[in-house]
N, C-alpha and C positions, 0 to 999 in steps of 0.2 A: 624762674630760677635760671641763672646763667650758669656755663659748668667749661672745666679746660681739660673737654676727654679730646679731640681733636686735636690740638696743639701736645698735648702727651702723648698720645694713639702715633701720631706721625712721632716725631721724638724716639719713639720706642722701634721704628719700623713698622708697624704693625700696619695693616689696611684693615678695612670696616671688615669684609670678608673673616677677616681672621679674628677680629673682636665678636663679630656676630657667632661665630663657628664656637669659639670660646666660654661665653659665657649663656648658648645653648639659644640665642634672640637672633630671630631674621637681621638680615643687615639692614631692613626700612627702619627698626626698630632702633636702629644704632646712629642712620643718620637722623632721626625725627628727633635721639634725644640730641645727638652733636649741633645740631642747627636749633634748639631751646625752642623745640616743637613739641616736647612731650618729657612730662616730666616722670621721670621713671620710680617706679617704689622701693620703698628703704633699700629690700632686697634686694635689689637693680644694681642700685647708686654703691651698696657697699659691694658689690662683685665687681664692679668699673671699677672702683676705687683699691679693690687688690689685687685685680690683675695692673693697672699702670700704677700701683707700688706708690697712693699717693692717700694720707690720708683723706677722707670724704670730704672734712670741713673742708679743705684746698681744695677738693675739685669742684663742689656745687657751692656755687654760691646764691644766696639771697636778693634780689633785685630789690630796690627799694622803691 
C-alpha cells in the first residue's frame, strides 16, 4: 500500500516528531509507515488521515 502522509506531513509543517508525539506512535512507526514499510491499521490510517485533514481513500492507496 502506497500512502501521501510525507508529501502532506511536510506541506503542513509538521516533522515526524510531531506526527509521532500526535497520534501517541514512536516516530519509527511514522517513518516505516511514510517509506511503505508498514502498513498501519484501520485505526492508524484513519488518525493519519485526520490529523493531515485528508480523507483516507487520498492518502493510502492500493498498489496493484
Amino acid at each position: 500500500m502506497k500512502n501521501r502522509i510525507k508529501e502532506l506531513r511536510k506541506a503542513r509543517g509538521l516533522r515526524q516528531e510531531d506526527v509521532a508525539r500526535l497520534l501517541g506512535v514512536s516516530r519509527q512507526t511514522v517513518i516505516a509507515v511514510e517509506n511503505n514499510k508498514y502498513d498501519p491499521t484501520l485505526a492508524l490510517a484513519m488518525h493519519f488521515a485526520r490529523l493531515l485533514e485528508t480523507p483516507v481513500e487520498q492518502l493510502f492507496t492500493l498498489e496493484d
